[in-house]
C-alpha positions as CSV (number, residue, x, y, z in Angstrom):
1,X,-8.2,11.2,-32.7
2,X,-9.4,7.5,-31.0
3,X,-12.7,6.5,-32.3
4,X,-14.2,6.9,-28.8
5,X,-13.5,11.3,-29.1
6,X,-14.8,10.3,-32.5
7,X,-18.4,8.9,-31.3
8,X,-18.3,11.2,-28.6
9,X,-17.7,14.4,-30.9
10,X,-20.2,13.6,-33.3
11,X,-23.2,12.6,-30.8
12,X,-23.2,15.8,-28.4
13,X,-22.6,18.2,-31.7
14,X,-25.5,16.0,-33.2
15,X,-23.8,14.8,-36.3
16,X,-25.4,11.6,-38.4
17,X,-21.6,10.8,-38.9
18,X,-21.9,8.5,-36.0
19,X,-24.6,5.9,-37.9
20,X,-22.2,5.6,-40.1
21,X,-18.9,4.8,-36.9
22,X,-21.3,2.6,-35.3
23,X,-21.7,0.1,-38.4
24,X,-17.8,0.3,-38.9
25,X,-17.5,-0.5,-34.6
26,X,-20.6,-3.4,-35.2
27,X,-23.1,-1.7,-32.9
28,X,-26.5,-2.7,-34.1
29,X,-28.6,0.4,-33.6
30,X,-32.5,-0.3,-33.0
31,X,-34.8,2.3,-34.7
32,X,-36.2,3.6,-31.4
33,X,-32.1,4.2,-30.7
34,X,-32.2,7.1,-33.5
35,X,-34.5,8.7,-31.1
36,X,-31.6,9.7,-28.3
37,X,-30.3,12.7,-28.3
38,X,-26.8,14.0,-26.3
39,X,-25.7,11.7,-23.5
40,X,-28.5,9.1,-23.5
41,X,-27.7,8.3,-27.0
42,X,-23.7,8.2,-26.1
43,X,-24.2,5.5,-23.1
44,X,-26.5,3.9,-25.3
45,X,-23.8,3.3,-28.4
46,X,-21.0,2.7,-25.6
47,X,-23.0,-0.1,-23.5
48,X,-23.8,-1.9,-27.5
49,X,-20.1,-1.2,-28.4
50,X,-18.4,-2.0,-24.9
51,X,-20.9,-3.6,-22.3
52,X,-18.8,-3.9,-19.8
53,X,-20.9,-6.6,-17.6
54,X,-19.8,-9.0,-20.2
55,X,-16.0,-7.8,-19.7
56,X,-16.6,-8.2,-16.1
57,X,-18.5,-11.8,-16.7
58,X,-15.9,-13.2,-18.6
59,X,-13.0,-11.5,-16.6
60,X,-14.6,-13.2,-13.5
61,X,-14.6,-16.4,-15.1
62,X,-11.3,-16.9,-17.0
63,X,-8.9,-15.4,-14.4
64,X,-10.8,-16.2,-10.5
65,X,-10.0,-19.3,-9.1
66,X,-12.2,-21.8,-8.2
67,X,-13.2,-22.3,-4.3
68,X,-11.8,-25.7,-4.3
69,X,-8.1,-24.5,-5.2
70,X,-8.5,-20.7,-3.5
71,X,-9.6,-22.2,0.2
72,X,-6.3,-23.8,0.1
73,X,-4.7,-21.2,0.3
74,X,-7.0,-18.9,1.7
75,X,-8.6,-20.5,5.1
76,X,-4.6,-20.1,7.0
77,X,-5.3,-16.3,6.1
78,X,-9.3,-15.7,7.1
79,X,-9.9,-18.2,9.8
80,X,-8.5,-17.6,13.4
81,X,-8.8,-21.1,14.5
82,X,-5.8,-23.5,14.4
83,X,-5.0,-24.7,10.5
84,X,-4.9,-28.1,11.5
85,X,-8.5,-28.5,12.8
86,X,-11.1,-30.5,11.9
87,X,-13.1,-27.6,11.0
88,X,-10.3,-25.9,9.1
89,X,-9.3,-28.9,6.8
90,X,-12.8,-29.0,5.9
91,X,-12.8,-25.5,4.1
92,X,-9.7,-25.9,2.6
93,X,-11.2,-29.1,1.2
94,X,-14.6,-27.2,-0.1
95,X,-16.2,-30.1,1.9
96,X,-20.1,-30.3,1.6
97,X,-19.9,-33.0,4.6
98,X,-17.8,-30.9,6.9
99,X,-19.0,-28.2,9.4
100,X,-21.5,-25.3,8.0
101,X,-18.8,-22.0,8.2
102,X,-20.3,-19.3,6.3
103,X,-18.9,-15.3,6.2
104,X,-21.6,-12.6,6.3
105,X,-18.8,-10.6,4.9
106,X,-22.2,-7.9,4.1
107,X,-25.8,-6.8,4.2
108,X,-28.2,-6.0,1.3
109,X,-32.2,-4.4,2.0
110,X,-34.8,-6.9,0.7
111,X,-36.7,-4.2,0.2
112,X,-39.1,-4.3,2.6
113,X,-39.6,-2.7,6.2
114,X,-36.4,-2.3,6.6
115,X,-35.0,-6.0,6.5
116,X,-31.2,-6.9,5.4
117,X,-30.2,-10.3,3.8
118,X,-26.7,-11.6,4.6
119,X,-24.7,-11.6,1.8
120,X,-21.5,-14.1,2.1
121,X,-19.9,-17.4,1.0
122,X,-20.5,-21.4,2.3
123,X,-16.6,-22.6,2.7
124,X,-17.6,-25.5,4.4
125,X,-20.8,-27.8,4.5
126,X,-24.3,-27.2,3.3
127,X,-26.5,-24.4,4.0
128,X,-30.2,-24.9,4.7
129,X,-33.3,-23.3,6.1
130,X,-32.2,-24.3,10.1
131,X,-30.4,-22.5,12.8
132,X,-27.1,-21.5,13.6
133,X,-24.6,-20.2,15.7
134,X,-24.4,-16.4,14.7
135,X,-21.3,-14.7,16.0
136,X,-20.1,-11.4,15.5
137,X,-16.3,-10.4,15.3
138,X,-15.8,-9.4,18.6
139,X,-16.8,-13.2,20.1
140,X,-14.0,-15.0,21.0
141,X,-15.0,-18.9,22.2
142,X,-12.1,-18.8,25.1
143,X,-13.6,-15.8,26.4
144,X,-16.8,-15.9,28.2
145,X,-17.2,-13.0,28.8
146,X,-17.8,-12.2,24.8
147,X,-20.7,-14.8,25.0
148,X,-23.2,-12.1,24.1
149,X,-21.9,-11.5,20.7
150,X,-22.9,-14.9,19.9
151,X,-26.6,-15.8,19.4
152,X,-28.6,-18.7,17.9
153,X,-31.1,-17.6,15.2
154,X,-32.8,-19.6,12.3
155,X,-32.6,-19.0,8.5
156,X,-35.6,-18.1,7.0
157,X,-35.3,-18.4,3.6
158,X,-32.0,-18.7,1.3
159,X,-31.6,-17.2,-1.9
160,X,-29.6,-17.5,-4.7
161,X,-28.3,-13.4,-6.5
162,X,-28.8,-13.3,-10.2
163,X,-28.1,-10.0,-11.1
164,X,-31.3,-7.7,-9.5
165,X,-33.3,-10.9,-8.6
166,X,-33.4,-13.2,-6.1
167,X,-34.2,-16.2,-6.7
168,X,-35.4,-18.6,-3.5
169,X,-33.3,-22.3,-3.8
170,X,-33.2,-25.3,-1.1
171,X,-29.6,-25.7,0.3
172,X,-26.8,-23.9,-0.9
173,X,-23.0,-26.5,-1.0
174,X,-19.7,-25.1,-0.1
175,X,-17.8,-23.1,-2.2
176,X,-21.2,-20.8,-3.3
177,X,-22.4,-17.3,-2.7
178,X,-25.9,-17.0,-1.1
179,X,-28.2,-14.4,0.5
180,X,-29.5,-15.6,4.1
181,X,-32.7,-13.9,5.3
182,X,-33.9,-14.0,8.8
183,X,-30.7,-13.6,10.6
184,X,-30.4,-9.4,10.2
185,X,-31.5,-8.7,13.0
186,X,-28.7,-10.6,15.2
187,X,-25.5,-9.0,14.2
188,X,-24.8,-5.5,12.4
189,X,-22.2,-6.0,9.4
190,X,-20.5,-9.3,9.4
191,X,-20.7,-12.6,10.8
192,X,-19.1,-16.1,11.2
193,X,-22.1,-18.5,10.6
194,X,-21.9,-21.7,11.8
195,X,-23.8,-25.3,13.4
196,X,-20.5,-26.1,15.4
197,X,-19.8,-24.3,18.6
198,X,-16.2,-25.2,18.8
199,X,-15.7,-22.9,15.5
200,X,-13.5,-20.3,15.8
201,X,-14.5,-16.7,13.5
202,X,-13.2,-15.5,10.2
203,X,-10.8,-13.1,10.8
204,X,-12.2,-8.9,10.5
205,X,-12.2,-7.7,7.2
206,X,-9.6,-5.3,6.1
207,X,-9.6,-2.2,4.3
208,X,-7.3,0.4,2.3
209,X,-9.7,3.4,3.2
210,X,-11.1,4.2,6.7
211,X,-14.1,6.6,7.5
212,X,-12.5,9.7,8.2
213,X,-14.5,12.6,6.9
214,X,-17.7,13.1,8.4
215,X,-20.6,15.6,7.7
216,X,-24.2,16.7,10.1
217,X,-27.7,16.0,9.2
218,X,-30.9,17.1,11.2
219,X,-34.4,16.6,9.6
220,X,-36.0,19.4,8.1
221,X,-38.9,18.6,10.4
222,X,-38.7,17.7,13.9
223,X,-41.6,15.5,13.6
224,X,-39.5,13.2,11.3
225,X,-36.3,12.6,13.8
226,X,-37.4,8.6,14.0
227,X,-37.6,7.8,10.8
228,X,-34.0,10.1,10.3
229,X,-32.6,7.6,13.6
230,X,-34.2,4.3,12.0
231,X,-32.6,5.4,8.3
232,X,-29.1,5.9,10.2
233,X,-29.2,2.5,11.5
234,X,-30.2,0.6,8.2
235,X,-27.5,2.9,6.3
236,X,-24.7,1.3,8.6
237,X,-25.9,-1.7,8.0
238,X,-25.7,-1.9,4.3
239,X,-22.2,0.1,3.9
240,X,-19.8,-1.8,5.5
241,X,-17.1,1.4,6.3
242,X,-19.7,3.8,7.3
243,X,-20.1,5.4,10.9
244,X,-23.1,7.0,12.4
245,X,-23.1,8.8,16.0
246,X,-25.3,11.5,17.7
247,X,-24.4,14.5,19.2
248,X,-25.7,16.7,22.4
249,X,-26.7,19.7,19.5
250,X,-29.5,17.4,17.7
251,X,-27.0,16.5,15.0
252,X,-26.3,13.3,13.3
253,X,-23.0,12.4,12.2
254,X,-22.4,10.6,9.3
255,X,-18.9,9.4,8.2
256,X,-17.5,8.0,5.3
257,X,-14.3,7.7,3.0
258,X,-14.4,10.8,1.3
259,X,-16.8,13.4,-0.2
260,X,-17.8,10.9,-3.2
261,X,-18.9,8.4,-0.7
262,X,-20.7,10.8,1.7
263,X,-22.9,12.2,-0.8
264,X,-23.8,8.3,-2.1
265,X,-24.3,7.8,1.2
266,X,-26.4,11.2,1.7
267,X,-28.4,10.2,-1.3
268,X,-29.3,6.3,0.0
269,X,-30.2,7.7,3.4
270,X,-32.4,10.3,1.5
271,X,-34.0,7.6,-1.1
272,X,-34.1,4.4,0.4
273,X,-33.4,3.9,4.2
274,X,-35.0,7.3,5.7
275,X,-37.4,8.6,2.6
276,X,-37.0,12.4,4.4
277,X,-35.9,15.7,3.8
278,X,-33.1,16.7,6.2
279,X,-30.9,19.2,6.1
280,X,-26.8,18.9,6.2
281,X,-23.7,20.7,6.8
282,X,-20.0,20.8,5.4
283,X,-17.7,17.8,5.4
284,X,-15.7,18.0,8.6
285,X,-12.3,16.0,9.7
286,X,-12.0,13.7,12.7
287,X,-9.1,14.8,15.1
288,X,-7.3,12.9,18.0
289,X,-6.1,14.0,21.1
290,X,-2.6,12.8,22.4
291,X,0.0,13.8,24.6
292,X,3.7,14.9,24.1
293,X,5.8,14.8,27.3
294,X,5.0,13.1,30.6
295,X,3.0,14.5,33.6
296,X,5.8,16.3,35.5
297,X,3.5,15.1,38.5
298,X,0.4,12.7,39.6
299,X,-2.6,14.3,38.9
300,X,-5.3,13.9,41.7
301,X,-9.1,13.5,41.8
302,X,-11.6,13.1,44.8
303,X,-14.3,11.6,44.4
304,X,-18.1,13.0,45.2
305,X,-18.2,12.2,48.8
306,X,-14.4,12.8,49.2
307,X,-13.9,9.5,50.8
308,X,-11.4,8.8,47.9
309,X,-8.5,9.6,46.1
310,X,-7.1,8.7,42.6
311,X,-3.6,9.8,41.5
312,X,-2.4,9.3,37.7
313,X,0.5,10.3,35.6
314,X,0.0,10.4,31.6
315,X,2.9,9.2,29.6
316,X,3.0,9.2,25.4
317,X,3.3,5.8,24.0
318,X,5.7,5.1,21.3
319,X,4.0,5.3,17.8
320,X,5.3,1.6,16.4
321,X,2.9,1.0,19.8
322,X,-0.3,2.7,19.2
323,X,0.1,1.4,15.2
324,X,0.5,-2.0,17.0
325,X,-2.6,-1.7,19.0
326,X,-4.4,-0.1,16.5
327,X,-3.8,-3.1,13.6
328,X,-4.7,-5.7,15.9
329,X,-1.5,-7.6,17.1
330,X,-1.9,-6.1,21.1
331,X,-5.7,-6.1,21.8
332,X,-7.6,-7.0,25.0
333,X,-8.8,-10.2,25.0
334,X,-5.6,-11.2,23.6
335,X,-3.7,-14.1,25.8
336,X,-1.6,-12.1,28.7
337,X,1.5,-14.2,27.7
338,X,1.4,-13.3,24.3
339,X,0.7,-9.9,24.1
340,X,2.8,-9.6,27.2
341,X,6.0,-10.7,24.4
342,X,5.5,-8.4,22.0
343,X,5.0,-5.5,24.8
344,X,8.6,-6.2,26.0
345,X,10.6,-7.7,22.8
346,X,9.1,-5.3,20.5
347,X,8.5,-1.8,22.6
348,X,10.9,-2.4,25.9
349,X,8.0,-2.3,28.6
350,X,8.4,-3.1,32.1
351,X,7.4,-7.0,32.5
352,X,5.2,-6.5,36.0
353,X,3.8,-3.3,33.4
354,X,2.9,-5.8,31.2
355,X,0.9,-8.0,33.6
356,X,-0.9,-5.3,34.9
357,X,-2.7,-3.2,32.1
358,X,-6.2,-2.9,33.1
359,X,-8.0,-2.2,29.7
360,X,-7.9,-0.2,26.9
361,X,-10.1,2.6,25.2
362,X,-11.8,4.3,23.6
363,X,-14.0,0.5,23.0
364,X,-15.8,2.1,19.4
365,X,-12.5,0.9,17.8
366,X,-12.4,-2.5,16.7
367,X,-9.4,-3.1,18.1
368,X,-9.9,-2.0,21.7
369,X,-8.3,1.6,21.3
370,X,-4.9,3.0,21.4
371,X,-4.7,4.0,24.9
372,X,-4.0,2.1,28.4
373,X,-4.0,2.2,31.7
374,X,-1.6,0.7,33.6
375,X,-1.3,-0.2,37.6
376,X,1.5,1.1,39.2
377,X,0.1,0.8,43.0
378,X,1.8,-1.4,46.0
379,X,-0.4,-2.7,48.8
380,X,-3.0,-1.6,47.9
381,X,-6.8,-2.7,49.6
382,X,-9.9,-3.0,48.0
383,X,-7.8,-2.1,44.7
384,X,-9.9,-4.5,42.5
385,X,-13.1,-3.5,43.3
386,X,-12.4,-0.8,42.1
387,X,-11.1,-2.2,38.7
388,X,-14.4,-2.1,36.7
389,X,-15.1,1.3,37.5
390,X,-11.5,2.8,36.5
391,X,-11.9,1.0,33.4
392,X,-15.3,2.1,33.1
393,X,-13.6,6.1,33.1
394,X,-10.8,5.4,30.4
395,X,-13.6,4.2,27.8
396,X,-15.5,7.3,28.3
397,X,-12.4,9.7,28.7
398,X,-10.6,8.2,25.5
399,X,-14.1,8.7,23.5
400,X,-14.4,12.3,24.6
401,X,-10.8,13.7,25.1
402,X,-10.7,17.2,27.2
403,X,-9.9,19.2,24.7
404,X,-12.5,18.9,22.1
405,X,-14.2,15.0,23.1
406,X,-12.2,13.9,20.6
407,X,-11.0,10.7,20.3
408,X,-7.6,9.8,22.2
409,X,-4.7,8.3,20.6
410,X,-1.3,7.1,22.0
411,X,-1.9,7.6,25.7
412,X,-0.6,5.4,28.5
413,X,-2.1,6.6,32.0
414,X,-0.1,5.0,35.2
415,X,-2.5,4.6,38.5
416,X,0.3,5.8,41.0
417,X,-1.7,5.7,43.9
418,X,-5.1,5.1,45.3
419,X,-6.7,6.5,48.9
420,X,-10.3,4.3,49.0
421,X,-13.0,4.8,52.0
422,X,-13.1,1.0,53.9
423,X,-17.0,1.0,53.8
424,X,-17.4,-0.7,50.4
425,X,-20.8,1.7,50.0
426,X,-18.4,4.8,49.8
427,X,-16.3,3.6,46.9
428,X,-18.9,2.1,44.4
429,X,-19.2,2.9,40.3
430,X,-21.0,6.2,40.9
431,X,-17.7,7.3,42.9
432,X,-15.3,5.7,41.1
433,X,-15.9,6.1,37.3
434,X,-16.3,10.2,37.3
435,X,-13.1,10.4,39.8
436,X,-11.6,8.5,37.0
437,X,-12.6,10.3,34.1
438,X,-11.7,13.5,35.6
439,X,-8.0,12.7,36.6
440,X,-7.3,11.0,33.4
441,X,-8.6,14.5,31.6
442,X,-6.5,16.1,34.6
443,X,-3.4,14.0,33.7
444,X,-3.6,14.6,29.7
445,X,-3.9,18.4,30.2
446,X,-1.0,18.6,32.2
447,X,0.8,16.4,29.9
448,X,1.1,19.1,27.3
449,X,-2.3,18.0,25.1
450,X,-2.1,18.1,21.4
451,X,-4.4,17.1,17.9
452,X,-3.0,14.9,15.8
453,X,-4.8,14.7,12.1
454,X,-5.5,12.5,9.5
455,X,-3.1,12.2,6.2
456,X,-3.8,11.0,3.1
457,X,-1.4,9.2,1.2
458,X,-2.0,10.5,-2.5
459,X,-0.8,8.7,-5.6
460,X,-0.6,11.3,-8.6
461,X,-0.3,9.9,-12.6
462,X,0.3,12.8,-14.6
463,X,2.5,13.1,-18.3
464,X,6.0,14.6,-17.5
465,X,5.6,17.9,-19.2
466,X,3.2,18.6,-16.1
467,X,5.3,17.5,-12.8
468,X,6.5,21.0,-12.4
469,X,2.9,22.2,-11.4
470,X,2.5,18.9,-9.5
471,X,5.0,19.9,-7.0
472,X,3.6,23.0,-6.9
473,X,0.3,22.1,-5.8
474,X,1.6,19.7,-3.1
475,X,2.9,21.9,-1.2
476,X,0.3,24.4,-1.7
477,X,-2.0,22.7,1.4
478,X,1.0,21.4,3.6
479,X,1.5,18.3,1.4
480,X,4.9,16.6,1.2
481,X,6.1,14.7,-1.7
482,X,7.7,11.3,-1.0
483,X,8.7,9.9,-4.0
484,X,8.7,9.8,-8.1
485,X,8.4,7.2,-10.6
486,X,8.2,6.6,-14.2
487,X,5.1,3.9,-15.1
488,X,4.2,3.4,-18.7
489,X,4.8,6.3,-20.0
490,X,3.7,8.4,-16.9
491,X,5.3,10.0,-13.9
492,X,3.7,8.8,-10.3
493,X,3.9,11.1,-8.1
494,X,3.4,10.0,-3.8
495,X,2.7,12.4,-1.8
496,X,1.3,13.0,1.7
497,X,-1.5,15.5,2.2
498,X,-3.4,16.2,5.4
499,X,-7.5,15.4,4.8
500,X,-8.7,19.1,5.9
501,X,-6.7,20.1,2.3
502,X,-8.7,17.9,0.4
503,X,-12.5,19.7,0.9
504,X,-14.0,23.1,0.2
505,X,-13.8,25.4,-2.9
506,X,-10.1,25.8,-2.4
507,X,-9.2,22.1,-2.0
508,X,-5.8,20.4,-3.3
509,X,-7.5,18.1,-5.9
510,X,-8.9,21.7,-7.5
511,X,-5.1,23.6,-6.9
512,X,-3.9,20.1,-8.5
513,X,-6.1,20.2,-11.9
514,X,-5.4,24.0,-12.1
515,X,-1.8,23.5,-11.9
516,X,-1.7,20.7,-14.0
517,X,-4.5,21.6,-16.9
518,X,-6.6,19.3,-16.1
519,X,-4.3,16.3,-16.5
520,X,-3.5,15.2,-13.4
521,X,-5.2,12.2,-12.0
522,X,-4.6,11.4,-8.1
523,X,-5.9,8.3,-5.3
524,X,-6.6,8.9,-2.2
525,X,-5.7,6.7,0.7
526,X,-5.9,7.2,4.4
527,X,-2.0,6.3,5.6
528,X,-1.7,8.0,9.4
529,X,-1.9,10.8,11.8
530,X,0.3,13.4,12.2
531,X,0.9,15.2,15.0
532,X,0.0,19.2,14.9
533,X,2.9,21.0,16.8
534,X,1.2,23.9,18.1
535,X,-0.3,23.8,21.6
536,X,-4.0,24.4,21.5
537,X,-3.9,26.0,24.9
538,X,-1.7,28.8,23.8
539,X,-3.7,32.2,22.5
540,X,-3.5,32.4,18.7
541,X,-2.4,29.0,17.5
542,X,-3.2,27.0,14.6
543,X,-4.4,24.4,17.0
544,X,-6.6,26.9,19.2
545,X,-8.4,27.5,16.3
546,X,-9.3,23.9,15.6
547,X,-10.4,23.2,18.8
548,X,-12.5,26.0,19.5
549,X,-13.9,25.4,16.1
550,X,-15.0,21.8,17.1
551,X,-16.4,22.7,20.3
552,X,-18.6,25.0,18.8
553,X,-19.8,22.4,16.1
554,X,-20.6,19.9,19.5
555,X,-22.4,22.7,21.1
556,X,-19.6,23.1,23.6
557,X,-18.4,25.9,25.5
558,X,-15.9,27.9,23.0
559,X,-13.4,28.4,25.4
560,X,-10.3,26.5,26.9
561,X,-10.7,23.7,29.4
562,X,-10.1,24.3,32.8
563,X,-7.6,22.4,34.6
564,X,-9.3,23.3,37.9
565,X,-12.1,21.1,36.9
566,X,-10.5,17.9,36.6
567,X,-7.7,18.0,39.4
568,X,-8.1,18.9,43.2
569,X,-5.5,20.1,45.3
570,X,-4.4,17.9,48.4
């Protein structure tokens, strides 16, 4: 038996015997030590024996490189400017004379009435107590029309992280990480930080995991709903991947990475950003609504006052598309040129398509969404005036599909034709933009609608004598094995596993420990969606169920959308 069972055994069971391991391990046991009892005593011994902040310390230190050889490297990587530039050369040289560049890369409470510091690191010149440029990831300096994400704000006071204290210091030099205080209240995650306008950002931060599962909270008392809403928006501040959004019921929707995270998260909220009592429900799964075939004909929409006419045709987009729009490369405030190159070398669209996509949607995802909308009209007047107010539609549409106001995925919608009222009055935003959310619901539900749902990609290390109930459990809750390999010793098993497997009392991770006594470890990764075959409109489907499910949850009506209320006949 290792000498950790050992220690282990003869704490819990009470046993002197571990005075006498401890000596033989060189723990030094204090007198008021012999006063533990069960676990206390066990993380005591283990943190004398193994104190793993040392490990980390000295890990940190003998194996991390130093800014001054990392930035080389790193700047070509997380800066969006050109490599070449002034501004650029001057991070990869850990210059204290160059530009200020500093990356809010996250947010920490100070601990008082609800103020964050900005946590990050000075690649470039020399932080003080003076005011910046603060711009968020979505400014672009070529775009003007992104000029509100950037905002002047001062540094209050700049701090220096030593373990749980913060210590106040002068100037922090390149190559350092510091807290900035004052500058919260400009931007909500992360930041590029800077005294040069010309800077370009740092590139988004990327992650392995995504928010997919979410879970509803209320307040146990009505009374306390603001401090609930004020709690929310400090708890996405601090956690970089969590999501927060309100429904039409009274709930609040809280998402995270998985059921570990939502009930840290649940506990913060509870403890330190709202200090209430609320109530919550089960752990739920995002879907996405999508399309499968084409509109076998334009669906049409009149507007209030019946003065105009919108006609649309939904298409599905090719998923090497969506995953392309969806990891940044095609975005909207990309260069037309460009993205107009990848559109036809990569996925074989139309060149005049290409130079005539009017936006994107749904504009919660950071990358502008997954679905388009495309005009296909010829001689057209008054066309864009009406621009704005189309676009307006697609971001509201591809938030709150038809079927359950679910998010869309992997939609292109073709404006085929447009009828508009010559009096400008007639044909303004409050005509315009519910026209076009209702024939872009019309043109999905006649495109034979369908949910796609989140997978998991799930990495299994188990001992051999075990794979057998491995591949049992997989498939067990619709799983699908995609490969085996031996590593040190241990099979890995990959497998893909749909997210609504993974919670309740008869998950997959419970199946998989059954299966496997209890030696079975598995990771959990968000990899993609997967289309659900059945058709939600069809009596008795798999896919009825979900939706009807959902729109119960949202305080919908539990029943199947009408067609008639999106379309109008000619």
């Amino acid at each position: 038996m290792d000498p950790i069972k050992q220690m282990h055994n003869a704490i819990m069971k009470g046993d002197d015997k571990y005075k006498t391991m401890a000596e033989k391990l060189g723990v030094a046991l204090k007198p008021a030590d012999f006063a533990l009892e069960g676990k206390v005593l066990l993380k005591c011994v283990m943190s004398k024996w193994l104190p793993a902040a040392d490990a980390l310390y000295t890990m940190m230190a003998t194996h991390c490189p130093s800014p001054k050889e990392a930035q080389k490297y790193r700047i070509p990587h997380i800066y969006s400017g050109e490599d070449d530039s002034e501004i650029a050369k001057g991070m990869m040289e850990c210059s204290t004379e160059g530009a200020v560049m500093f990356c809010a890369s996250k947010m920490t409470p100070t601990g008082s009435a609800g103020r964050f510091y900005a946590v990050g690191r000075v690649f470039s010149g020399m932080v003080n107590t003076d005011k910046y440029h603060v711009r968020q990831p979505e400014y672009d300096p070529e775009d003007p029309e992104t000029s509100a994400y950037s905002q002047d704000a001062r540094v209050q006071s700049l701090l220096l992280q030593l373990g749980k204290e913060a210590l106040p210091i002068m100037n922090c030099p390149a190559g350092n990480i510091c807290l900035l205080g004052g500058v919260d209240a400009v931007f909500t995650k992360t930041a590029t930080i800077t005294n040069k306008k010309s800077a370009n950002n740092f590139n988004r931060l990327k992650f392995n995991v995504s928010a997919v599962l979410r879970i509803a909270i209320r307040p146990a008392d009505a009374k306390q709903l603001p401090k609930l809403v004020e709690g929310l928006r400090r708890l996405a501040k601090s956690d970089l991947l969590v999501t927060t959004k309100s429904e039409p019921t009274g709930d609040h929707i809280v998402s995270g990475c998985g059921e570990e995270h939502l009930k840290v998260l649940l506990k913060d909220l509870k403890q330190e950003h709202a200090c209430i009592e609320f109530t919550q429900g089960t752990p739920t799964v995002p879907y996405k609504e999508t399309i499968t075939t084409e509109s076998p004909k334009p669906a049409l929409s009149k507007s209030p006052n019946k003065h105009n006419r919108l006609y649309m045709i939904a298409t599905p987009m090719d998923e090497e598309c969506v995953k392309a729009m969806e990891e940044g490369r095609i975005f909207p405030t990309q260069e037309a040129k460009k993205r107009a190159r990848i559109l036809i070398d990569e996925f074989e669209w139309d060149k005049t398509d290409t130079q005539k996509i009017w936006g994107f949607g749904p504009a919660d995802i950071d990358t502008g969404g997954a679905n388009v909308i495309v005009d296909q009209t010829k001689g057209i007047q008054y066309l864009n005036e009406i621009k704005e107010s189309v676009n307006s539609g697609l971001l509201w549409a591809s938030r709150d599909g038809p079927l359950a106001e679910e998010n869309m995925r992997g939609c292109r919608f073709n404006l085929m034709d447009v009828k508009l009222h010559a009096d400008s009055i007639h044909r303004g935003m409050g005509q315009i933009q519910p026209t076009s959310k209702r024939v872009l619901y019309g043109a999905v539900l006649t495109a034979d609608a369908r949910f796609m749902e989140p997978i998991y990609r799930v990495v299994i290390a188990c001992p051999e004598d075990v794979v057998a109930g491995v591949r049992q459990a997989i498939p067990a809750h619709r799983g699908e094995v995609q490969f085996e390999e031996e590593v040190d010793n241990k099979m890995m098993v990959t497998a893909f596993v749909p997210i609504s497997e993974t919670l309740g009392n008869n998950s997959f991770t419970k199946t998989l420990q059954t299966k496997s006594s209890g030696k079975a470890f598995s990771q959990f990764y968000f990899d993609h969606w997967k289309l659900i075959p059945n058709n939600p409109l069809e009596k008795g489907s798999k896919s009825e169920t979900i939706m009807l499910d959902i729109r119960e949850r949202k305080g919908l009506k539990v029943e199947h959308p009408d067609l008639g209320d999106y379309i109008d006949r000619l």
